[in-house]
ROSE-4610 file (N, C-alpha, C; in Angstrom, 1 decimal, always signed):
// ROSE-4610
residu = [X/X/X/X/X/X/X/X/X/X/X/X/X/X/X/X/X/X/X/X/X/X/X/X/X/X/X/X/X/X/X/X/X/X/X/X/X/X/X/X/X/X/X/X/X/X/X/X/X/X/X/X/X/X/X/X/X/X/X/X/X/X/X/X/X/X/X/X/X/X/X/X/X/X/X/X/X/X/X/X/X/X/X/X/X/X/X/X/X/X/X/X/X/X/X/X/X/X/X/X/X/X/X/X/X/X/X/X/X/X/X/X/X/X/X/X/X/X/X/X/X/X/X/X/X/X/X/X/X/X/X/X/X/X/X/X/X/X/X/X/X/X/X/X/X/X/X/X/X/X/X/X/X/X/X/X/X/X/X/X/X/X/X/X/X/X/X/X/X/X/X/X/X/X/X/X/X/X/X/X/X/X/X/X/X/X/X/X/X/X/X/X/X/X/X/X/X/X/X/X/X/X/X/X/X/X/X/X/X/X/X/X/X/X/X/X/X/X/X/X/X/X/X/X/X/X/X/X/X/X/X/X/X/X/X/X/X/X/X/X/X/X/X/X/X/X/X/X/X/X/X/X/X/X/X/X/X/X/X/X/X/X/X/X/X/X/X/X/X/X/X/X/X/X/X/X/X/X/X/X/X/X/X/X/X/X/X/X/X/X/X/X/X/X/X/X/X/X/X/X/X/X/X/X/X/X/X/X/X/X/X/X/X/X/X/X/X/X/X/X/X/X/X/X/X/X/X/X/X/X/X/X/X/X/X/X/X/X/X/X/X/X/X/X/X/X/X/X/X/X/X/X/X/X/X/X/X/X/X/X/X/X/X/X/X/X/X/X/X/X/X/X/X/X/X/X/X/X/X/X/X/X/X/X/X/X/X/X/X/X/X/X/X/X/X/X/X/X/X/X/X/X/X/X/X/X/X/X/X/X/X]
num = [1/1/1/2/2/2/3/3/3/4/4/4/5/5/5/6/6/6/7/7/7/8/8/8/9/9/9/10/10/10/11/11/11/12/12/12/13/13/13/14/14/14/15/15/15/16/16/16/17/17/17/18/18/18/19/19/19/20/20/20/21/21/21/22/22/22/23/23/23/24/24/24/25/25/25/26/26/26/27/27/27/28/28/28/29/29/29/30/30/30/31/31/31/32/32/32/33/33/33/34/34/34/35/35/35/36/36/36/37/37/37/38/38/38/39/39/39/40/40/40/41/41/41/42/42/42/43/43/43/44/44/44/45/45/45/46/46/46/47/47/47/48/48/48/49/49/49/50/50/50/51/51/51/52/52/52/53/53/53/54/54/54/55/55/55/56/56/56/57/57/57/58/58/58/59/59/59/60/60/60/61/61/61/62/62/62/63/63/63/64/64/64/65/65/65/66/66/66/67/67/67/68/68/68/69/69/69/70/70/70/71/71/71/72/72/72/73/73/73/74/74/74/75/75/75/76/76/76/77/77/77/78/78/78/79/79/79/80/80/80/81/81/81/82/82/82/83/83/83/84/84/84/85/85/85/86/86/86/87/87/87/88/88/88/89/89/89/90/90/90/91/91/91/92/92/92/93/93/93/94/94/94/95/95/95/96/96/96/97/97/97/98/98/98/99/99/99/100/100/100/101/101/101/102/102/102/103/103/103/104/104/104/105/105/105/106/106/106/107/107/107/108/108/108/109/109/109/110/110/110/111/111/111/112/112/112/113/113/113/114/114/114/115/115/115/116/116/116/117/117/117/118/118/118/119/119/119/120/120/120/121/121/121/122/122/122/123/123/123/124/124/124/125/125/125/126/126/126/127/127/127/128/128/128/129/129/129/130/130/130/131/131/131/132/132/132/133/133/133/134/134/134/135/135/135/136/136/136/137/137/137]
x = [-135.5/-134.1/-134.1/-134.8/-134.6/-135.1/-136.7/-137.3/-136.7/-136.1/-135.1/-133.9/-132.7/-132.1/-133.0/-133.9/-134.8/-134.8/-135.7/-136.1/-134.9/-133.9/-132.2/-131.4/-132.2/-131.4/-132.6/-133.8/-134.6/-134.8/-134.9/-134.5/-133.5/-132.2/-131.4/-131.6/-131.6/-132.2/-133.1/-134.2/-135.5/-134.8/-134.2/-133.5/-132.6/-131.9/-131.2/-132.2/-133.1/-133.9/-134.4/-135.0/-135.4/-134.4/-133.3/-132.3/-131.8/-131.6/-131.7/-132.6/-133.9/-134.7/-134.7/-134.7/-134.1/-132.9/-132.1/-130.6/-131.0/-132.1/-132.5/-133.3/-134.1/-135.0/-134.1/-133.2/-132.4/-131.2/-131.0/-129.4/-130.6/-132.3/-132.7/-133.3/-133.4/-133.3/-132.1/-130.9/-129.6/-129.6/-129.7/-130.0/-130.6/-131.6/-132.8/-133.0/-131.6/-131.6/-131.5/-131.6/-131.9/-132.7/-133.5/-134.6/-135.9/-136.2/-137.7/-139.1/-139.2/-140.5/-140.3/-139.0/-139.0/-139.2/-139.8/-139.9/-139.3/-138.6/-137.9/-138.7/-138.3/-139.2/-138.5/-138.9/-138.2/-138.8/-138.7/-139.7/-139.4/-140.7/-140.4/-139.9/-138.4/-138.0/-138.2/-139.0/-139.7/-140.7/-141.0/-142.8/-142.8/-141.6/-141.1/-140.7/-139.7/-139.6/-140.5/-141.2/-142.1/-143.1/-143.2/-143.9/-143.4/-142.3/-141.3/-141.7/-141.3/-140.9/-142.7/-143.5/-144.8/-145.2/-145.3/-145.5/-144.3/-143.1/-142.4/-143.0/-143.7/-144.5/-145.7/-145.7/-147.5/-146.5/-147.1/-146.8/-148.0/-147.5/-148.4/-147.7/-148.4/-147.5/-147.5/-148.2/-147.3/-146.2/-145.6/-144.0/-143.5/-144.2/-143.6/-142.5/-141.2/-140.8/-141.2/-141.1/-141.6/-140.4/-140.9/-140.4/-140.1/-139.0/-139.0/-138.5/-138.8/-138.7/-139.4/-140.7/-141.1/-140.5/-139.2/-138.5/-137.3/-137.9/-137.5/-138.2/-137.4/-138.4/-138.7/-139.9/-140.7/-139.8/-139.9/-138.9/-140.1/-139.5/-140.4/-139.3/-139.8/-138.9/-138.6/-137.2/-136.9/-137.9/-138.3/-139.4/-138.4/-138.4/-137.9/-138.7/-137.6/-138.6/-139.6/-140.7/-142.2/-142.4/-142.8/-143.2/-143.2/-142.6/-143.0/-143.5/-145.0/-144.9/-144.3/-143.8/-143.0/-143.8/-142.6/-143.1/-142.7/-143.4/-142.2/-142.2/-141.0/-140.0/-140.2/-140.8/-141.1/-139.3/-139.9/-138.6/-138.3/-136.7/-136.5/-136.3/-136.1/-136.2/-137.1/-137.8/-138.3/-137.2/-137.6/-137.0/-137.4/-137.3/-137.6/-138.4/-137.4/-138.0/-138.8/-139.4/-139.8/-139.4/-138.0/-137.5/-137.1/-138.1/-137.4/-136.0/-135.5/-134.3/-133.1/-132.5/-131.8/-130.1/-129.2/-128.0/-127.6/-127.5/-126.7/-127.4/-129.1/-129.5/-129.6/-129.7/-129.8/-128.5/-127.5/-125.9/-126.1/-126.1/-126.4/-127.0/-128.2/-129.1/-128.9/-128.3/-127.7/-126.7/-125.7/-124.1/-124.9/-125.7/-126.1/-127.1/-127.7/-128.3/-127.5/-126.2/-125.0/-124.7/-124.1/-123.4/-124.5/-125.9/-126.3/-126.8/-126.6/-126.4/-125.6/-124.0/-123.1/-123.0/-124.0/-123.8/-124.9/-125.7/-126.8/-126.2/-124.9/-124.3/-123.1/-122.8/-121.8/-122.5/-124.0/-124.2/-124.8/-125.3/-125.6/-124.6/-123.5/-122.6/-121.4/-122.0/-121.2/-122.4/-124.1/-124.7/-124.2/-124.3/-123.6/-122.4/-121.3/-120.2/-120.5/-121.5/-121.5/-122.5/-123.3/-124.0/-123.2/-122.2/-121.5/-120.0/-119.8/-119.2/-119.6/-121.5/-122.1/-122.2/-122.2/-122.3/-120.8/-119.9/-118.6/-118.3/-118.6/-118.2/-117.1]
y = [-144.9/-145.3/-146.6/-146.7/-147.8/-149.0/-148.6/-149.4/-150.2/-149.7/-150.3/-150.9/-150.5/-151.7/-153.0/-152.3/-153.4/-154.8/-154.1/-155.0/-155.6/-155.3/-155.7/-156.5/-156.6/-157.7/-159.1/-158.7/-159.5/-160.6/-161.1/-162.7/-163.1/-162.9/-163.4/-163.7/-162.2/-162.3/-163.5/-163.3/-164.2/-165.8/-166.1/-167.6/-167.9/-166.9/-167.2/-167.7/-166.6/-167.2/-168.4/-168.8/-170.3/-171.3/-171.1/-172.2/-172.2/-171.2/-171.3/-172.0/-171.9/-172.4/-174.3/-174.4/-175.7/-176.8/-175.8/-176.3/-176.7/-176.0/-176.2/-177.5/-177.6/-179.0/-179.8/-180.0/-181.1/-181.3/-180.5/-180.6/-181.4/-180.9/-181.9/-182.8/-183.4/-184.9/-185.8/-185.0/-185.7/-186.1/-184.8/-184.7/-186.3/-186.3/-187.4/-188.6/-189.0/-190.1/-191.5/-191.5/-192.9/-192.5/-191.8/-191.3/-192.2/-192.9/-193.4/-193.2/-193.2/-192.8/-191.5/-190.7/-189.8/-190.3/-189.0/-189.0/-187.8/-188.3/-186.9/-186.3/-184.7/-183.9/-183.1/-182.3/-181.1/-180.5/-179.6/-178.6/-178.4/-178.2/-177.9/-176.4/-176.4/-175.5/-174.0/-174.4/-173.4/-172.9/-174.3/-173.5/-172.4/-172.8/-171.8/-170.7/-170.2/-169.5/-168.4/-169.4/-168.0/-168.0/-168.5/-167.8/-166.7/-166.9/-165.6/-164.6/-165.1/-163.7/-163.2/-163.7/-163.0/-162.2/-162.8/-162.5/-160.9/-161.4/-159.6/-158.7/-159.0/-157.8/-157.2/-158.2/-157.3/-156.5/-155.2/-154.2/-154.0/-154.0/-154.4/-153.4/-152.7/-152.0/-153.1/-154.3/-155.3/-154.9/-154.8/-155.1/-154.0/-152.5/-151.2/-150.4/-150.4/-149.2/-148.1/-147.7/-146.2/-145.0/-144.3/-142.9/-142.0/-141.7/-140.4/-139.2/-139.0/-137.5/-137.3/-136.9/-136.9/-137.0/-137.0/-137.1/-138.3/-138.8/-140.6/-141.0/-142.1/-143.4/-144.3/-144.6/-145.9/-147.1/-148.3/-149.0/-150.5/-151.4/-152.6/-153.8/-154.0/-155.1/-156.1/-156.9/-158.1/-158.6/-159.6/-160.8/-162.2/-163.3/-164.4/-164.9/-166.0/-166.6/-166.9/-167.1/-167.8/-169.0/-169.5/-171.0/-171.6/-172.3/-173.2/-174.2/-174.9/-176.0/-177.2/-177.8/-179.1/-180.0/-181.1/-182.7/-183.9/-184.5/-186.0/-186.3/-187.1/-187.6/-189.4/-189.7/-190.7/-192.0/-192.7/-193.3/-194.4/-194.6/-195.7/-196.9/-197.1/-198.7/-198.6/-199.6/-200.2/-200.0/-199.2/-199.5/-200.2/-201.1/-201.3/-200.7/-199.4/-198.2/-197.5/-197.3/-196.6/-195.4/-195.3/-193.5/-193.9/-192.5/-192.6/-191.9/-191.8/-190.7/-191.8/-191.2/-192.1/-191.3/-191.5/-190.4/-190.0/-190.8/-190.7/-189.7/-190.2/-188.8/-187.6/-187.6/-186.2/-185.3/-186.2/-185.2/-185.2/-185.2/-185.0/-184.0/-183.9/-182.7/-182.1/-181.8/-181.0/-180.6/-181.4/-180.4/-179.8/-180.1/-179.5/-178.2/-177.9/-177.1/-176.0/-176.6/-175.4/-174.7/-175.8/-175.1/-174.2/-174.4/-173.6/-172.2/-171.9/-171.2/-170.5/-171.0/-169.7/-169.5/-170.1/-169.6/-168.2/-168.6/-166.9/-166.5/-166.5/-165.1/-164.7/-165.6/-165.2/-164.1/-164.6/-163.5/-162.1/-162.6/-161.3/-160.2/-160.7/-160.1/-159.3/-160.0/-159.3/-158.3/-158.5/-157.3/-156.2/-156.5/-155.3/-154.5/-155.4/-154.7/-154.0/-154.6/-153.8/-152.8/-152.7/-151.8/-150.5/-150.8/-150.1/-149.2/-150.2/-149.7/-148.5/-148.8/-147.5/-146.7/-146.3/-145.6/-144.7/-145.2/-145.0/-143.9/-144.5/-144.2/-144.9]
z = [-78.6/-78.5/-77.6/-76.6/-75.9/-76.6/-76.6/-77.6/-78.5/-79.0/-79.8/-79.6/-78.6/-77.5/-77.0/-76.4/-76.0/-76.9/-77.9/-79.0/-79.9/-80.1/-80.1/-79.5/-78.0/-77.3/-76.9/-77.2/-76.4/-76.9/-77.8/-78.3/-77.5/-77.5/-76.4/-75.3/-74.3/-73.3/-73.1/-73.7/-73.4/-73.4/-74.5/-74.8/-73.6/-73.1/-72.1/-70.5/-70.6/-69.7/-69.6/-71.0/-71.2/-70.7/-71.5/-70.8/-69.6/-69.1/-68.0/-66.8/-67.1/-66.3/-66.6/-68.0/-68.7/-67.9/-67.9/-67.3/-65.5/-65.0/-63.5/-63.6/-64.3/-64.6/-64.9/-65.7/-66.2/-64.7/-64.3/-62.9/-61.7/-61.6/-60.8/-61.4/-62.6/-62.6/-62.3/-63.3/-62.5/-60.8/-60.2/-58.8/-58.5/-58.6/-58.3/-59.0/-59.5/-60.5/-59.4/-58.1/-57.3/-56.7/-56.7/-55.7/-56.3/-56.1/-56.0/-56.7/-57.5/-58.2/-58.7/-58.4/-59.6/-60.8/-61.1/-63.0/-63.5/-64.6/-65.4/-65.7/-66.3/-66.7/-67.4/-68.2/-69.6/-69.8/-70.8/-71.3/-72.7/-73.7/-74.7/-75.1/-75.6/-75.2/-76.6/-77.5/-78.6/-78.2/-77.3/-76.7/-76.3/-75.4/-74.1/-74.4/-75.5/-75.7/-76.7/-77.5/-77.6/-76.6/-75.8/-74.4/-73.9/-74.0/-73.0/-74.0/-75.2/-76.8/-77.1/-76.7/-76.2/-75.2/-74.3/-73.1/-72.3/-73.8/-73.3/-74.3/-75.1/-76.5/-75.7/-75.1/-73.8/-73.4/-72.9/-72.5/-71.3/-69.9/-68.8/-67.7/-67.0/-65.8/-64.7/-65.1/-63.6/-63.4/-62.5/-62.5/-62.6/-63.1/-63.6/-62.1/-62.5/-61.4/-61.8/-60.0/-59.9/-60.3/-61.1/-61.0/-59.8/-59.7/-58.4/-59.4/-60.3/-61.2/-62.4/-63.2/-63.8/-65.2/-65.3/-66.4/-66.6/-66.1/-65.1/-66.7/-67.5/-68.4/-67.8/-68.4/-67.6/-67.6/-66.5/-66.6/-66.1/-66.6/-65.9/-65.3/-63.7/-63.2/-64.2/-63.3/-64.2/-63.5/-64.4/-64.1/-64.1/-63.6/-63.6/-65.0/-65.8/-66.7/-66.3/-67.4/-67.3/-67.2/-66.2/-65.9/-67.1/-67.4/-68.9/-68.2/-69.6/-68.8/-68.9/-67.8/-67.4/-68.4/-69.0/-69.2/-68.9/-68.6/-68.1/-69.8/-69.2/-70.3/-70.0/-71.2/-71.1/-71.5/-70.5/-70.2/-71.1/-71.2/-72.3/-71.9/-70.6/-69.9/-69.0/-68.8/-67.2/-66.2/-65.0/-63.6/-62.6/-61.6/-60.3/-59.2/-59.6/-58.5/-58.8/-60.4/-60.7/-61.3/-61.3/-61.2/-63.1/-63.6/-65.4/-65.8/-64.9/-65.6/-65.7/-67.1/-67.5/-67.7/-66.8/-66.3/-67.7/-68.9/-69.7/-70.8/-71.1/-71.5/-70.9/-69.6/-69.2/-69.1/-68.8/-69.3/-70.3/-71.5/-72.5/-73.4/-72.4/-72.4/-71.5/-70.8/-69.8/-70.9/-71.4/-71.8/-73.3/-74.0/-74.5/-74.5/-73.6/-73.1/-72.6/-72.0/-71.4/-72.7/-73.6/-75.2/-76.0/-75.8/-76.3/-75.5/-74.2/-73.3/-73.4/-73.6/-74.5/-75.1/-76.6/-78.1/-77.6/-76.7/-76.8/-76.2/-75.1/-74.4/-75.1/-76.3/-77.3/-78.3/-78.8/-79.6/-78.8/-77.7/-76.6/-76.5/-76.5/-76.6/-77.6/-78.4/-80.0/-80.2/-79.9/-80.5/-79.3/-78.0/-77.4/-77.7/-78.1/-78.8/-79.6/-81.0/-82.2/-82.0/-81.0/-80.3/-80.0/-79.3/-78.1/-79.1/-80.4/-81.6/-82.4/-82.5/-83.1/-82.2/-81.0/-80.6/-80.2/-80.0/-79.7/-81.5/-82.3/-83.9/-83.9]
């Protein structure tokens, strides 16, 4: 039965985590957009997620909480998303300073990355309902 919640909600979950970590890379390039020899950076964000959508099908007692009653189910910490890896973002003008971030793409990819942020807590959330519906009757 969990197994099955689990496996119900965890594309979500997991996507959520991706953009999430996404939305942190993109708010510090905005951040750092006069700063000096920054370089933007992103992440491919399919890679990423089937990283996560892997890496949650291992089944690993890293991370396992403990039981205090032998009729306790096994449970595994939350993990922070998986490091994806970073890429610079190759830039579309020459700068002075050096720094490639360009404000107008990164809001951009920033308000995009929000909107898709609440389309997966929109459907996170209707499977919970229609979850919480079957079980209700």
């Amino acid at each position: 039965m969990i197994k099955g919640l689990d496996t119900a909600l965890n594309f979500h979950t997991q996507a959520l985590g991706v953009r999430a970590k996404r939305g942190e890379v993109l708010a510090s390039n905005i951040a750092n957009a006069e700063t000096p020899n920054y370089q933007a950076r992103d992440l491919d964000f399919g890679k990423a997620l089937q990283n996560a959508l892997d890496s949650a099908r291992v089944d690993s007692t890293r991370g396992a909480l403990a039981a205090s009653a032998p009729g306790h189910l096994p449970g595994k910490a939350l993990e922070p998303p998986h490091d994806a890896q970073l890429l610079y973002r190759t830039p579309q003008a020459a700068s002075i300073d050096n720094n490639t971030v360009a404000l107008d793409v990164e809001r951009a990819k920033f308000a995009d990355n929000a909107l898709h942020y609440e389309a997966n807590l929109t459907f996170l959330n209707g499977q919970i309902k229609s979850l919480l519906s079957a079980i209700q009757g």
